[in-house]
C-alpha positions in Angstrom: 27.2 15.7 -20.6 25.6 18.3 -18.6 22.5 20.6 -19.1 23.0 24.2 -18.8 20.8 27.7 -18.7 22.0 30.4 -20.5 21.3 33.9 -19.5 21.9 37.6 -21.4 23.7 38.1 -22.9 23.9 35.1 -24.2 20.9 33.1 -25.4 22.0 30.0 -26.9 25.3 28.5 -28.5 25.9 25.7 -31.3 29.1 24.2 -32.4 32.5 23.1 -31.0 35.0 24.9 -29.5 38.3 24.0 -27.6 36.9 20.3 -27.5 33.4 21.2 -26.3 30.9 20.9 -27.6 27.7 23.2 -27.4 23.9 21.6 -28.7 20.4 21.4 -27.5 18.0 18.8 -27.3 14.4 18.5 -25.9 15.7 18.9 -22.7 17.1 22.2 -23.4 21.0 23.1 -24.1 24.2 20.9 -22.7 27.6 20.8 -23.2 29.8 18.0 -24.0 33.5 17.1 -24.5 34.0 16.0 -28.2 35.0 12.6 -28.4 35.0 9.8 -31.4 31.8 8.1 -31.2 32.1 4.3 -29.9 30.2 1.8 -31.6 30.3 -1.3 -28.8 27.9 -2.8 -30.0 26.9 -4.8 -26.6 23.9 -7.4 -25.9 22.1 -5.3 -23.9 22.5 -2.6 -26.6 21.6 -4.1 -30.0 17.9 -5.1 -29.0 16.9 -1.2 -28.5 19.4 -0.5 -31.6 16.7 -2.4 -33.4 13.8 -0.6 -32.0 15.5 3.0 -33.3 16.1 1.7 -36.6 11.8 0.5 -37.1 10.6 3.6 -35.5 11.2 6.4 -38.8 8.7 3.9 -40.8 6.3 2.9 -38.4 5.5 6.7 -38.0 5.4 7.1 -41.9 3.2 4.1 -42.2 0.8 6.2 -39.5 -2.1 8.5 -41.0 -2.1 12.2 -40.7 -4.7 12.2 -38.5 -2.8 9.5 -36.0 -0.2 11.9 -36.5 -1.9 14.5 -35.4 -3.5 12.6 -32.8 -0.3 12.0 -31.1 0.9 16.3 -31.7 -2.6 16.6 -29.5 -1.4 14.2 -27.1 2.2 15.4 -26.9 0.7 19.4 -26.2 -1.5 18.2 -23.2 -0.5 19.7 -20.1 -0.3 16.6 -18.4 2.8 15.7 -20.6 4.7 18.2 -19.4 8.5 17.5 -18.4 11.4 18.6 -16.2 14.8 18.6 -17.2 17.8 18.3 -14.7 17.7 21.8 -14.4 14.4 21.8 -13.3 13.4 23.5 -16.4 9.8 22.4 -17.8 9.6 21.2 -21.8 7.5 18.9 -24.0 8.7 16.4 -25.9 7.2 16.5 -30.1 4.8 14.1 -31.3 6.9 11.5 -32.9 9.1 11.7 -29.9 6.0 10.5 -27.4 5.6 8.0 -30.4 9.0 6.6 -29.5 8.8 6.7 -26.0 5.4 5.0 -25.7 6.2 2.4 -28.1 9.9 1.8 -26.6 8.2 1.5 -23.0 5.7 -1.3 -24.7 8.4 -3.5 -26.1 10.3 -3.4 -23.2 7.6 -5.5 -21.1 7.0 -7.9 -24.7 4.0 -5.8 -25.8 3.1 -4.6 -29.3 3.7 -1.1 -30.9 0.4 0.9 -31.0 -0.4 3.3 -33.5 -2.8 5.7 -31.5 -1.7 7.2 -28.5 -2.7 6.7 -24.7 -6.1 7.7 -24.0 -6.1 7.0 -20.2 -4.8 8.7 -17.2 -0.9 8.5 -16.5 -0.8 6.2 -13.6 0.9 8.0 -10.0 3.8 7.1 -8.8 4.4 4.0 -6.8 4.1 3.8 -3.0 7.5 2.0 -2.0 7.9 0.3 1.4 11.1 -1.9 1.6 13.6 -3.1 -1.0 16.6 -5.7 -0.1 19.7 -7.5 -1.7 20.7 -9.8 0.5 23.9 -11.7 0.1 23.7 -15.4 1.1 25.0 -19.2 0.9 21.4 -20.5 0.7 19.6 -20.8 -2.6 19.2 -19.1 -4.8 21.8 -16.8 -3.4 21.1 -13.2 -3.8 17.2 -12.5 -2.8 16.5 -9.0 -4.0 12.8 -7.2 -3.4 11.5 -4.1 -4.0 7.9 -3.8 -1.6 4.9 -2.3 -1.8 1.4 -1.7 0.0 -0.8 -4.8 -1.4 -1.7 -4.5 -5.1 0.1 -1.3 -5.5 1.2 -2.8 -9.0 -2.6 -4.3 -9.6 -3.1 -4.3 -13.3 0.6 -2.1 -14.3 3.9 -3.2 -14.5 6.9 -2.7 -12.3 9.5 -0.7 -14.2 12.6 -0.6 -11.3 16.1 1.4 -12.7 19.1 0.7 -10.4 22.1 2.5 -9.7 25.0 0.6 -7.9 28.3 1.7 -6.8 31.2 -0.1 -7.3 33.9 1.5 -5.8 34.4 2.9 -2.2 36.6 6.0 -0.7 37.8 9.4 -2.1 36.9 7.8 -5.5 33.7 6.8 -5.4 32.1 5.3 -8.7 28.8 4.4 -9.9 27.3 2.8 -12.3 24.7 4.7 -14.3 21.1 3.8 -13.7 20.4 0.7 -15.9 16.8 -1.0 -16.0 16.8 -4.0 -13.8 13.0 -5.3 -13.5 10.3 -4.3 -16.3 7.6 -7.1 -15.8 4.3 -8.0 -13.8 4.3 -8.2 -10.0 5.8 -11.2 -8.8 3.7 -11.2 -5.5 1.0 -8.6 -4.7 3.4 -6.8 -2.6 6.4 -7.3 -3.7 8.2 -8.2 -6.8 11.8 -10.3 -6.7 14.4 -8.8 -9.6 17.5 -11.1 -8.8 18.6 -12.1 -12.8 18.1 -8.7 -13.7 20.3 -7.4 -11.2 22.7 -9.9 -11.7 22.6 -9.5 -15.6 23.3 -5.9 -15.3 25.9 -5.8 -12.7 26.9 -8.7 -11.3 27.1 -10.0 -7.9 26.6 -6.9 -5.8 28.9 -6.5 -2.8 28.4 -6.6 0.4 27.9 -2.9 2.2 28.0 -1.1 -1.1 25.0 1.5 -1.8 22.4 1.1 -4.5 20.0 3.3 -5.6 16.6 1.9 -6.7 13.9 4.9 -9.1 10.5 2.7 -9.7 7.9 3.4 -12.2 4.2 2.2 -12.5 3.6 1.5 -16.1 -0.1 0.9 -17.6 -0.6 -1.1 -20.7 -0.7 2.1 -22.8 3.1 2.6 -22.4 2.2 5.2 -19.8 5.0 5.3 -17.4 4.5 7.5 -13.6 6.8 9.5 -12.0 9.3 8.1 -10.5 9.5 6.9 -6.7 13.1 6.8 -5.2 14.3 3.8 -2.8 18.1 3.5 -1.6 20.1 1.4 0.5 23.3 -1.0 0.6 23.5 -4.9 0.2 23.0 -6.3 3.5 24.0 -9.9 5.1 21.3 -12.8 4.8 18.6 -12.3 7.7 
């Protein structure tokens, strides 16, 4: 899928034609190639499966002034987005809802009904990040680093990207989230199972491609800070 900007005289398109397919979303317009939907149907699928399906009556079950509590909350400037394009949007009210509440169950916290009331958190400082490949327990040692008590009091919400195929051909895997959790050390926090849940064993020389988040215990997630690098021999 990618995101597009249309420009006169042309304003907008909807529908399908030739096999693409022409929409909009929050983000602003994209186009598509048609294709029967999959239903895979995988582990690390169902779990967030479950959160779509509960979030329609949770925000029933909310009051209309919670409701409009979270339309004042969505307007503020300060939730303002980019798309790809560069392109600034806001997302509605019940989608913030979503997004807050999806960010909370991903660290084992409950759904709130109100929404934030505190500052979003800036984005990380990074230092140094490593996956190292080694014989010696407990094999791969990955770290993402981090000026002392960066994380104090938010969580670490790491996404990784990791190719997995070299040359003229050169494949990725899309960005897939790899640590969501509490500091494992003040200045750094080890993601090894996550890593190895979502991809595998990395290999060795291969680029990966770390975004980290700081996350406060409102569901408020930062910008994103960027960290890259390739799976390096044990030290």
């Amino acid at each position: 899928m990618a995101i597009i900007k249309f420009a006169a005289p042309i304003s907008a398109a909807r529908g399908t034609i030739g096999g693409t397919v022409f929409s909009a979303n929050g983000s602003g317009p994209y186009i598509r190639s048609w294709r029967m939907p999959s239903n895979p149907q995988t582990p690390a699928q169902m779990p967030h499966r479950g959160q779509w399906t509960m979030f329609p009556s949770l925000w029933s079950a909310l009051s209309s002034a919670q409701r409009a509590d979270w339309a004042a909350y969505a307007a503020d400037p300060d939730q303002e987005l980019t798309n790809s394009l560069g392109e600034p949007y806001y997302a509605n009210a019940y989608n913030w809802f979503v997004r807050i509440n999806g960010h909370l169950l991903d660290v084992g916290e409950s759904v709130r009904d109100d929404p934030p009331s505190a500052s979003r958190p800036a984005a990380p400082t990074l230092s140094t990040s490593y996956i190292y490949d080694g014989d010696d327990q407990p094999g791969y040692v990955t770290l993402i680093g981090y000026p002392a008590d960066e994380f104090l009091d938010l969580w670490v919400i790491a996404f990784l990207s990791y190719r997995v195929r070299s040359g003229p051909l050169s494949a990725y895997r899309m960005f897939r989230l790899v640590c969501a959790k509490e500091p494992t050390y003040p200045n750094a926090c080890k993601n090894r199972t996550e890593i190895l849940n979502a991809f595998g064993a990395p290999t060795l020389a291969f680029p990966w491609y770390y975004r980290v988040q700081r996350q406060d215990d409102e569901g408020q997630r930062s910008l994103p800070s960027v960290l890259n690098g390739a799976v390096l021999p044990s030290p």
